[in-house]
C-alpha positions in Angstrom: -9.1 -11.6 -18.6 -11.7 -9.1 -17.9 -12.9 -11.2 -15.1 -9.5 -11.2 -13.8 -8.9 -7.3 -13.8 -12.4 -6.3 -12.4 -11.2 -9.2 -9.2 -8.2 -7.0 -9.2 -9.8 -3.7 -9.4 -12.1 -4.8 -6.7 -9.7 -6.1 -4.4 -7.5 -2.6 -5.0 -11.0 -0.7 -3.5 -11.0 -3.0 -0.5 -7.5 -1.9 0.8 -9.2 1.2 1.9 -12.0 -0.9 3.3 -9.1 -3.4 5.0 -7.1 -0.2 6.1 -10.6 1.9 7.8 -11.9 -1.9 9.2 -8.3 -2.0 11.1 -8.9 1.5 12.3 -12.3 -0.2 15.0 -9.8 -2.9 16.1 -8.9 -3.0 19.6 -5.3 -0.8 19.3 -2.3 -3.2 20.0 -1.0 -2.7 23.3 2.8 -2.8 22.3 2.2 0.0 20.0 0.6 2.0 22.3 3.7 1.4 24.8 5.7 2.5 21.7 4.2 5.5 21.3 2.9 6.6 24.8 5.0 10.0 24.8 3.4 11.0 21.1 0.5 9.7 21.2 -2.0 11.7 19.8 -5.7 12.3 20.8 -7.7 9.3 18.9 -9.9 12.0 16.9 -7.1 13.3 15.7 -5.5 10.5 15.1 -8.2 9.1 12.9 -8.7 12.7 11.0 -4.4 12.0 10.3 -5.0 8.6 9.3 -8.1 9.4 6.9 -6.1 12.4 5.2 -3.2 9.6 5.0 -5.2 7.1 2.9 -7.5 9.8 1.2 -3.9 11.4 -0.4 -2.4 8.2 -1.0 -5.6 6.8 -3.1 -5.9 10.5 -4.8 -2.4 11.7 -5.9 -1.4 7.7 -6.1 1.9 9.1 -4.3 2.9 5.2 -3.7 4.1 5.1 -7.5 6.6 7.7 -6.3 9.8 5.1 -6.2 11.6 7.3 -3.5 8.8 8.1 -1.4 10.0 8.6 2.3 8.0 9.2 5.5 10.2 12.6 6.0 8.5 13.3 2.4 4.4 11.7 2.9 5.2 13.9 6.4 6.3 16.9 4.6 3.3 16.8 1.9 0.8 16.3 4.3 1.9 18.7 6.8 1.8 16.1 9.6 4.7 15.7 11.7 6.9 12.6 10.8 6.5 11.0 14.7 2.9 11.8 14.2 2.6 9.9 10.7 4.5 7.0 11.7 2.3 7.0 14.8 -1.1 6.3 12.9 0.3 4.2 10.2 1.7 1.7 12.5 -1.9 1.9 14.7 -4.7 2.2 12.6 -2.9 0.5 9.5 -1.5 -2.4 12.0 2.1 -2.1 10.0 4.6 0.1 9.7 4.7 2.9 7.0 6.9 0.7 3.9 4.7 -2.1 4.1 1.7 0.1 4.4 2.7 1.8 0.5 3.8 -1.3 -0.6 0.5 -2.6 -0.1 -1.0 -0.3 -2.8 2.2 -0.8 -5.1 1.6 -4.4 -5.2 -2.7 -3.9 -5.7 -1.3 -1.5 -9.0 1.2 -3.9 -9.8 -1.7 -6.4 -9.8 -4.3 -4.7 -12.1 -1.0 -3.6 -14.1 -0.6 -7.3 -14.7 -3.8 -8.4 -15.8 -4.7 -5.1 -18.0 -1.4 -6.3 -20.4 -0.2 -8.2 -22.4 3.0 -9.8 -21.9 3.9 -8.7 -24.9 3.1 -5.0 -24.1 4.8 -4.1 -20.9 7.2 -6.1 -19.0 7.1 -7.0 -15.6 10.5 -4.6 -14.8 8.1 -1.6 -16.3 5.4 -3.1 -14.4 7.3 -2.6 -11.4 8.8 0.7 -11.7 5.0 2.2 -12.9 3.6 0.8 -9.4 6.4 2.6 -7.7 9.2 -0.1 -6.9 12.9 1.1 -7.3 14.3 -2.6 -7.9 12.8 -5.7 -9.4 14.4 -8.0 -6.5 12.3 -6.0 -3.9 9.6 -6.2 -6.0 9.6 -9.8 -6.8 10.2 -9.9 -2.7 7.0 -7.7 -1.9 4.6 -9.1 -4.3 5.7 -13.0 -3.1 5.5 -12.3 0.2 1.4 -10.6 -0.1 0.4 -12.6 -3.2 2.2 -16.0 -2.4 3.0 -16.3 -6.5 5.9 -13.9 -7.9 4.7 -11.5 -10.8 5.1 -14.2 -13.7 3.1 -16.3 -12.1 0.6 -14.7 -11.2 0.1 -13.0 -15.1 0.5 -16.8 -16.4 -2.0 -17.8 -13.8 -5.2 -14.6 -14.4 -4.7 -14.3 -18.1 -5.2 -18.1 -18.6 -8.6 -17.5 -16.8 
């Protein structure tokens, strides 16, 4: 089990690795289309991105269930066009998959830190910062390939 959760911790320190490593790729050319009008200088586009990431990691805001771009925009004091802008560059998606990403890394060291008997995958849900289990089940599937249940059965037999 322990082996399992350090994997899991690891992995949850290499988003930020993933998200900065996606920052040096060549920018997508549709995105820059996208956003010609409000497209911002890249240095200050990568100072906006960094602040992104470095709040995110630090005041875990993704566990916030109803956290909005309007809201992230508001907190940060960036404007929402500006935001969305370096999320959809530098992170290559746009801004729900981008917090989803560290809901499901929490939901993932949640999992192997607990028993089944201790927390239930619902809690483990809501704690990460999904509203509904279905969207959750969705999410994780879709970035995990295993749904919640089988992906506890599968690390704590380890």
């Amino acid at each position: 089990q322990l082996a399992g959760a350090l994997k899991v911790i690891s992995k949850y320190e290499n988003v930020k690795k993933q998200i900065e490593a996606s920052m040096n790729r060549t920018r997508d050319n549709s995105l820059l289309f996208k956003y010609q009008k409000s497209r911002l200088p890249d240095e200050i586009a990568e100072k906006y991105f960094k602040k992104v990431v470095e709040y995110i990691e630090k005041e875990e805001a993704y566990k916030d269930m109803n956290l909005s771009l309007p809201d992230l925009s508001e907190q940060l004091g960036i404007a929402r066009n500006h935001l969305s802008y370096v999320i959809n560059v530098y992170a290559k998606m746009n801004f729900y998959d981008f917090i989803n990403t560290y809901r499901v890394k929490e939901a993932e060291r949640l999992l192997l830190e607990s028993e089944e008997d201790e927390i239930n995958i619902l809690e483990i849900a809501f704690n990460a910062g999904f509203n509904s289990k279905s969207t959750f089940n969705k999410v994780f599937k879709k970035q995990t390939g295993k749904t919640p249940s089988e992906y506890r059965k599968e690390h704590l037999k380890k």
